[in-house]
N, C-alpha and C positions, 0 to 999 in steps of 0.2 A: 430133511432139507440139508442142502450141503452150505458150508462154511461161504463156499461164493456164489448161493441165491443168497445171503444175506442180504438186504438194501441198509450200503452205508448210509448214517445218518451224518448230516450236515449240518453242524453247528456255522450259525451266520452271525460274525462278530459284529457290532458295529463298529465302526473305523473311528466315532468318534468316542465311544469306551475306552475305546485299546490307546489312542489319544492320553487320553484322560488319565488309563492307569496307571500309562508311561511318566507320564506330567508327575504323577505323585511320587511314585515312585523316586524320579532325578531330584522331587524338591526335598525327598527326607536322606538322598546320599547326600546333596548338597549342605542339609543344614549337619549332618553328621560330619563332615569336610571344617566345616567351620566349628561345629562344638569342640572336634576331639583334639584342638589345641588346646583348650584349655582346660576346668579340672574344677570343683568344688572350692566355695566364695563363700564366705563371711558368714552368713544364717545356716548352712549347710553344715558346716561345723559342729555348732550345737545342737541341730536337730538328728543328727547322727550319734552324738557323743550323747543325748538324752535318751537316745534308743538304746545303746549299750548299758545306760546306768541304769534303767526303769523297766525295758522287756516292755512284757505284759501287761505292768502297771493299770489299772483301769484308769487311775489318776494319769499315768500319764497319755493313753493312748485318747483320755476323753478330755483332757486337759487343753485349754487353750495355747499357745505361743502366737505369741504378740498379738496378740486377740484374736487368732486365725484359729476356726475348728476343723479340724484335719485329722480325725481317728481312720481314717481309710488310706491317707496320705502316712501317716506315721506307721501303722501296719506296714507298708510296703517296705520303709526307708530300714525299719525293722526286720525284715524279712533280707534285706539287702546287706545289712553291717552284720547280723551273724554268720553270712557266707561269704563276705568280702570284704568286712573293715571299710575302710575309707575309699576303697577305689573306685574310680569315677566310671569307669566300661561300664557295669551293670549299667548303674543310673540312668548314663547317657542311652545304654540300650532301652529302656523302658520310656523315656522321654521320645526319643523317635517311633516306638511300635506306638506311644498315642498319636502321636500326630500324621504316623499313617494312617489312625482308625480315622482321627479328625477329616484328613483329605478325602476317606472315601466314604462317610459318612456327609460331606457337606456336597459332593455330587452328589450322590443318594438324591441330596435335597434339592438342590438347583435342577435336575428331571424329574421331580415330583412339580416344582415353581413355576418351571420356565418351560418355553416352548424348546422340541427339542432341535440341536442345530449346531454347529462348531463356535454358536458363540458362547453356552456354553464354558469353555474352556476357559474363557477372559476371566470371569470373574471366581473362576477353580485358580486359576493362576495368582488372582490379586492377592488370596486366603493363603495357598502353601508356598509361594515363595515371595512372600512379604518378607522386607527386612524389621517391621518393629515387631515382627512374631520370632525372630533370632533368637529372643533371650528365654522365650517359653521352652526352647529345645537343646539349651544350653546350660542352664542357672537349675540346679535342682530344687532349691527352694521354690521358685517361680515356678518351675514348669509342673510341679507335683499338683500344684493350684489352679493353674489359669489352663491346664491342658484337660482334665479334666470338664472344669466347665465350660471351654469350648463345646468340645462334644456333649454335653448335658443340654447345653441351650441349643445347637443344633438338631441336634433328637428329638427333642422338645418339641421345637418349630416343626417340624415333621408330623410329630403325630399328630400335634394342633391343627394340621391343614388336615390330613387325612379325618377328622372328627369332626369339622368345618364342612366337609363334604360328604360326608356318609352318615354323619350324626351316630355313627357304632359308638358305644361307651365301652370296648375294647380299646380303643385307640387314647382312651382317656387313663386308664389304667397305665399303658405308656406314655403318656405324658408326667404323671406322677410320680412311676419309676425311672424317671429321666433326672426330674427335679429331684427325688429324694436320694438318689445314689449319687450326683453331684453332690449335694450337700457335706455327703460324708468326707468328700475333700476338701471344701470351701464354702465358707458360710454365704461368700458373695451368690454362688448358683438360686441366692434366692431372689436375683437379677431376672431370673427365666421367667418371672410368675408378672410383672408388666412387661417384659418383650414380647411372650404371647399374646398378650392384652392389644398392645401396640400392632404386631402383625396383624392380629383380625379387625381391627379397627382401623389402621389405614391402610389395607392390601386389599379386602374384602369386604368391609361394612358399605352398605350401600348411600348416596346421598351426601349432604353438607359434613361438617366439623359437626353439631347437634342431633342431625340425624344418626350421623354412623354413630358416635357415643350410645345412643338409645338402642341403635338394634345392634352394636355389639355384645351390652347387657343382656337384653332383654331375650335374644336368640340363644348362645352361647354361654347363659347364666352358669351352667351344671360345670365346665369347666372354669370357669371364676371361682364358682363356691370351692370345689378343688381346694386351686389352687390357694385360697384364703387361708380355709381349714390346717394344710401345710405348714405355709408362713407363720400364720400366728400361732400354731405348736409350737414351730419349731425355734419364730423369737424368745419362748416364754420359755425354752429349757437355756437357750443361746444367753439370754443375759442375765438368769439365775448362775450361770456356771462362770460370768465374769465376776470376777471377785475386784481387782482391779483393773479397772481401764487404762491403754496406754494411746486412747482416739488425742487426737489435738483436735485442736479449734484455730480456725484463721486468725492472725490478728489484724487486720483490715481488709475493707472492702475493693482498695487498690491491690492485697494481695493472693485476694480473688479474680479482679481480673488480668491480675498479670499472669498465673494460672491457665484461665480459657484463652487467653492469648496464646500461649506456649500448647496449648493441647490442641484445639484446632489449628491454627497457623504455621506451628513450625512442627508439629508431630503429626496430626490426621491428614495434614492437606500434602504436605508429601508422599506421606506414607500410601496413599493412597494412586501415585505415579511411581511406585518405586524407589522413593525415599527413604532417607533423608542424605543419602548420599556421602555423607560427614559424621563424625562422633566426637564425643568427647569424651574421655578417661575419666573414670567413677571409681578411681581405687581397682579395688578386689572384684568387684562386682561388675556387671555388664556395662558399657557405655551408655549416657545419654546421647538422644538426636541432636546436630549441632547442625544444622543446613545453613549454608551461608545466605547473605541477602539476597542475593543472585538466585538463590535456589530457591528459594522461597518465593519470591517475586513469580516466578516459572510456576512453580507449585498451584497457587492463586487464579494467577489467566490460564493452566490449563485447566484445573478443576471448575472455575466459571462455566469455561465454555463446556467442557463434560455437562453440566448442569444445563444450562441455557439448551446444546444442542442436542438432548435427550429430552428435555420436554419440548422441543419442538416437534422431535422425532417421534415421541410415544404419547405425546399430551400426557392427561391426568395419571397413568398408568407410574410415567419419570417424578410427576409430582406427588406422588402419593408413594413412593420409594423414597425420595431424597428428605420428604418430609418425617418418614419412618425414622430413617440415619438419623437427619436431625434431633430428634425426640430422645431418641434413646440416646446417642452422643451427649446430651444435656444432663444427662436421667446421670450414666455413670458419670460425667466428670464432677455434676455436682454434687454428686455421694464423697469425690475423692477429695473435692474443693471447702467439702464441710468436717471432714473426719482428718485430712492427712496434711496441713500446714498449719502455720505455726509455727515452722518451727527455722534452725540456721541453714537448712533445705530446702525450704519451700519456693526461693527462685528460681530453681531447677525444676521443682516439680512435674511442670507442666511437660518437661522433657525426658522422661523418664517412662519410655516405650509399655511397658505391663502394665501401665495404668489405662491405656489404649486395645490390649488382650482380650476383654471380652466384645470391643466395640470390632474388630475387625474382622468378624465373622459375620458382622452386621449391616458392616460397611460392601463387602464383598458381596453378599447377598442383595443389596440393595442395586450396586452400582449391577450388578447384573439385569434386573427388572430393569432398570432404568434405559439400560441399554438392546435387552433382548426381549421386552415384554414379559408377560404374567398371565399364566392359566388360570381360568376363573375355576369357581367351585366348578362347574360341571363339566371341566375340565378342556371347555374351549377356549381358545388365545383370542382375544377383541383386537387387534391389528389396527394399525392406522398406515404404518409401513413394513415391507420385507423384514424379513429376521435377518438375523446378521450372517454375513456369507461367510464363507471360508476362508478367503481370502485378508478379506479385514480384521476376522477374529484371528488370524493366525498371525497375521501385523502386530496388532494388538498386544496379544499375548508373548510375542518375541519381543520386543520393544520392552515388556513390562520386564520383562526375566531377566534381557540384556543390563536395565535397570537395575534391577533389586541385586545382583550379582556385584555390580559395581558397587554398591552401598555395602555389600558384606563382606566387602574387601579390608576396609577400617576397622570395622569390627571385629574381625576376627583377629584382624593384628590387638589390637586394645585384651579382648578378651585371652587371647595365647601369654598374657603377663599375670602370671599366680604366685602372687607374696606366697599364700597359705599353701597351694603346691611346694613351693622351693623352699620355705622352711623347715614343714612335714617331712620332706626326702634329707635333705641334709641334716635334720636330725634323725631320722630313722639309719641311716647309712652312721654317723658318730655313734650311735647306741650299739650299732651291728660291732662294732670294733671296741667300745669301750671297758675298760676291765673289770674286772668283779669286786663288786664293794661300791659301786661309782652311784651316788644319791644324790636329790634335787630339795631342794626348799620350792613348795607351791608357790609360783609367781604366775600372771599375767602374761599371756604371747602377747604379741605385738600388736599395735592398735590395727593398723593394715589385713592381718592374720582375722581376728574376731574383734569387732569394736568393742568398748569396752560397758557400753551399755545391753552388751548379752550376760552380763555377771549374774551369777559366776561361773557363767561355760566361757569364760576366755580364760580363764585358770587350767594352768598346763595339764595340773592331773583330771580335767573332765576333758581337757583335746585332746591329751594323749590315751585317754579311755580304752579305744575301741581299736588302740595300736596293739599289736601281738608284740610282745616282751618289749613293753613298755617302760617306761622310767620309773625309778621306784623315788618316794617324796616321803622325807623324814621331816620331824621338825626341830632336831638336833643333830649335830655329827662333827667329829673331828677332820674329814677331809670331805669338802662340799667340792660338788659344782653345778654349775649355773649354763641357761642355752644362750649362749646371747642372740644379738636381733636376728640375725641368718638361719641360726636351727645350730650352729655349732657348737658342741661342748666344751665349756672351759674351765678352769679354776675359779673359785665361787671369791668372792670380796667383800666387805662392806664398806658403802660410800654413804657416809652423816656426818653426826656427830660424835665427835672425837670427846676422848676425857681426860682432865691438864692434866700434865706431869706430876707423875706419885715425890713425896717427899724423900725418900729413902732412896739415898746412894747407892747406885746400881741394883736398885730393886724394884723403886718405883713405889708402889702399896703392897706392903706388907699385911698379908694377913695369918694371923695365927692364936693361937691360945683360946679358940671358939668365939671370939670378938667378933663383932661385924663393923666393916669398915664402909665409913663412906666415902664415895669418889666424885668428885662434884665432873659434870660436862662444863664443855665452854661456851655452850649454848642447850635450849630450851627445848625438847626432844615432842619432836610432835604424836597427840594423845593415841596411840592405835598400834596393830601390831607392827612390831618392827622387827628384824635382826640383830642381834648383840654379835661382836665380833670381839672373842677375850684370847688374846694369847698369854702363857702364862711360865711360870718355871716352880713345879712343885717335886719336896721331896719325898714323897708317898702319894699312894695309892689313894684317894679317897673321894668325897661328895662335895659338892658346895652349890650353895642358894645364891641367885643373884636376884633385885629386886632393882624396877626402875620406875619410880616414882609411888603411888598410891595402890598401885596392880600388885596380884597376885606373887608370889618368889617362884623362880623356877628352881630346879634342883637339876642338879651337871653332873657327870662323871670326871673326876679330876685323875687324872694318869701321872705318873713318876715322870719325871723331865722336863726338857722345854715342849712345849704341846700347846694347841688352839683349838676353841670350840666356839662354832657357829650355835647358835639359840633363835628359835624364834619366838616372843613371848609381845603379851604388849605392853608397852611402855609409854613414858611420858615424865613430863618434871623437868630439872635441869640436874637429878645425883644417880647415881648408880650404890646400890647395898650389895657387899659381898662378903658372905662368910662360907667355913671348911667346916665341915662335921669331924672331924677327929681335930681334937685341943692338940695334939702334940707335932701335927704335921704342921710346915712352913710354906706359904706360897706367894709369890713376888709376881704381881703384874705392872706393866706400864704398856698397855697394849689395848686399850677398846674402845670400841667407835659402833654405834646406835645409829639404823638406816635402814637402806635398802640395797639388797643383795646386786651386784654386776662382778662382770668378768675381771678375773685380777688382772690389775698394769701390765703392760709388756717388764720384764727387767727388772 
């Protein structure tokens, strides 16, 4: 047979695929548009610079941070700082291929759900170019977490229906490996095990509130037990391996609800029209939603009438979606509303977008039933009205885009502002030029940079870890320096307390003939490590011990001349003890002051 009797074959795209894979596609340039002004925040830091100190560690890859278990998450971050140190490109690249997988994995699901048709695409749209899923493809701490269980819980809902309708206990075995390879990122993936619950019971279960409970159990039991068997494994390793808790507790029940105030009303209910249109600057880290009263007010009457005229439109089908949202929206915020305030944050909270991450894969799935109907098990659609045209879904979906684009306009400005970038670079650029010999006392970067309740990864030598020819950290030296707050290297200082004036005419204290002299401060040095700062005029080569209150003595190299020596030791009291180890050498101070290390004075 020749080349042309072949009969070409005809691949038949559907138009609203190619639709679709367009859509995702523009929403992860777009979120890449917006992420790659900006650059690694605050928790990023640490968890990078623990990947450099620990590797392999079991302890640390199975190790909590800040109560999050993340051995698949820390793997990766690992996998990333031994081939690229700090730089944000990789990360941001792994951050967008999930949430490519997420976009086409949650159509996947919305053509297994929904009847099929260009509407469709509304609620593909609500999911990939939502503005409060910004910060999941932006924030590497965040997105290593919440991107993951995204697609965990979508996968999940999937196979759950597929097992719903064929009863194969193949499809349960994916449901399980859905739940348990999220987990390895986030403990919260263990959310998926009542959201299935919830989908078959208000999507599918047949009858009242008491009926469907009973044959959701009673049908679908082999998957509950599942997922039980999971859960309570894997709580009993999860808070054997917390040694300490860092959960708060609310301290009243007004700031609870001023919480579900702020999480529905001024975070879900926007978000959910392409909100919130407004931010407000959070430091280093992503913005919270800031919608004005105006917006909000909008927010409100449109979602109403979404609600009102979708159960008009699809009866019990709208009602048994919006009740779903509901349920589960209650479910995560009051897990967030009992573990995460308390504290001088918690007025904020409820605006603070990732705490909304796993509800809006939820929300988008819903508001799509609600709007485009629900395939039952045997894969018929019960209609009460047309499906959505093209026309309207394409409304729809431009309208939401034009939206959410406007919203990640603040954003991105907010988010383009990196303390920890511009310090990191301007000190790595002073280290590139700094000359040989040039050493640091371990201090604290800047609260901005790492807060300083990450201690002790806000200590320069765990951030500057994972820097190639990095700063070297002594804890004594004759010519110190110090970064100050910008990343700039400068002459090192000490700012305390000072000690009165030695009695000897032009010498100040005199020590010699192996005597230990004391030198009183002019104040009360407080009890912990500090800085000694001695300048001094000796005339030989030799040793000496200082001693500042009840603590240990340090011992010094003392050099021929005028000469100073930075110390760091701890101290406390209100005298300074100093002696020379050779009886014959002479040494004259009136120069030392007990503090903390800053940049020397101009002049």
């Amino acid at each position: 047979m020749t080349a042309a009797a072949v009969p070409a074959v005809r691949v038949r795209v559907d138009p609203v695929d190619a639709v679709a894979g367009v859509l995702i596609v523009l929403s992860v340039a777009w979120r890449a548009v917006v992420s790659r002004r900006g650059f690694l925040a605050i928790d990023d830091f640490p968890i990078v610079s623990q990947a450099d100190a620990y590797g392999l560690d079991p302890g640390h890859l199975f190790g909590l941070y800040n109560n999050h278990f993340m051995p698949a998450g820390r793997l990766v971050t690992l996998a990333v700082e031994r081939l690229a140190g700090y730089d944000y490109v990789p990360l941001l690249v792994l951050m967008l291929l999930a949430q490519l997988a997420v976009g086409i994995a949650f159509y996947r699901l919305l053509k297994l759900m929904l009847p099929a048709g260009w509407g469709l695409l509304l609620p593909l749209c609500l999911l990939v170019f939502n503005p409060l899923t910004l910060e999941l493809t932006a924030w590497w701490a965040v997105g290593v977490n919440l991107l993951p269980m995204q697609l965990a819980m979508i996968v999940a809902i999937g196979a759950l229906v597929r097992y719903l309708r064929t009863g194969d206990n193949h499809h349960l075995v994916s449901l399980a490996a859905a739940v348990l390879v999220g987990l390895l990122f986030f403990e919260k993936v263990l959310f998926a095990a009542p959201l299935v619950f919830l989908v078959a019971l208000c999507l599918y279960a047949p009858g009242g509130p008491v009926r469907a409970v009973v044959t959701t159990v009673r049908r679908w039991w082999p998957a509950w037990a599942l997922l039980t068997v999971i859960v309570l494994v894997y709580l009993g390793a999860y808070l054997g391996m917390s040694t300490a808790s860092t959960i708060r507790e609310p301290s009243s029940a007004g700031e609870v609800g001023t919480f579900l105030g702020q999480y529905f009303g001024e975070s879900l209910a926007p978000g959910l029209i392409g909100g919130p249109w407004s931010w407000l600057a959070a430091g280093d880290g992503t913005a919270v939603v800031a919608p004005t009263a105006a917006a909000r007010w909008v927010s409100w009457v449109l979602i109403g009438a979404l609600v009102a005229g979708t159960i008009w439109w699809r009866r019990w089908v709208a009602v048994r979606a919006w009740t779903l949202l509901l349920l589960f929206a209650l479910l995560a915020g009051g897990l967030i509303a009992a573990t995460r305030l308390g504290s001088a944050l918690s007025g904020v909270a409820g605006l603070v977008p990732r705490y909304l991450g796993d509800v809006m894969p939820v929300a988008a799935l819903c508001v799509g039933i609600a709007v485009c109907g629900l395939r039952k098990l045997d894969g018929t659609v019960d209609e009460v009205k047309p499906p959505a045209r093209l026309t309207a879904a394409v409304v729809a979906a431009a309208v939401f885009i034009a939206s959410s684009l406007w919203s990640s306009v603040d954003f991105a400005s907010d988010w383009s502002q990196k303390a920890g970038r511009d310090y990191l670079r301007t000190a790595q650029a002073d280290l590139a030029v700094a000359g040989a010999g040039t050493v640091f006392m371990d201090q604290p970067v800047p609260e901005e940079v790492v807060p300083s309740m990450s201690s002790p990864w806000n200590m320069q030598s765990r951030f500057f870890g994972p820097v190639e020819n990095g700063p070297t950290f002594v804890t004594e030296a004759q010519r110190l320096s110090v970064f100050d707050e910008s990343g700039h290297i400068r002459p090192a200082w000490v700012d305390g307390v000072r000690a009165e004036p030695g009695p000897v005419k032009g010498c100040g204290y005199q020590v010699t003939r192996g005597r230990t002299v004391r030198i009183p401060l002019r104040a009360e040095v407080v009890d912990y490590w500090q800085v000694l700062r001695i300048g001094y005029l000796s005339d030989k080569d030799t040793t000496a011990t200082v001693r500042a209150g009840d603590h240990p003595a340090r011992s010094f190299a003392v050099r021929r001349g005028l000469n100073a020596m930075f110390i760091l030791l701890l101290a406390g009291g209100d005298e300074v003890t100093l002696k020379v180890a050779d009886a014959s050498a002479n040494l004259c101070t009136d120069e030392i002051e007990i503090g903390s290390l800053v940049p020397q004075p101009a002049g």
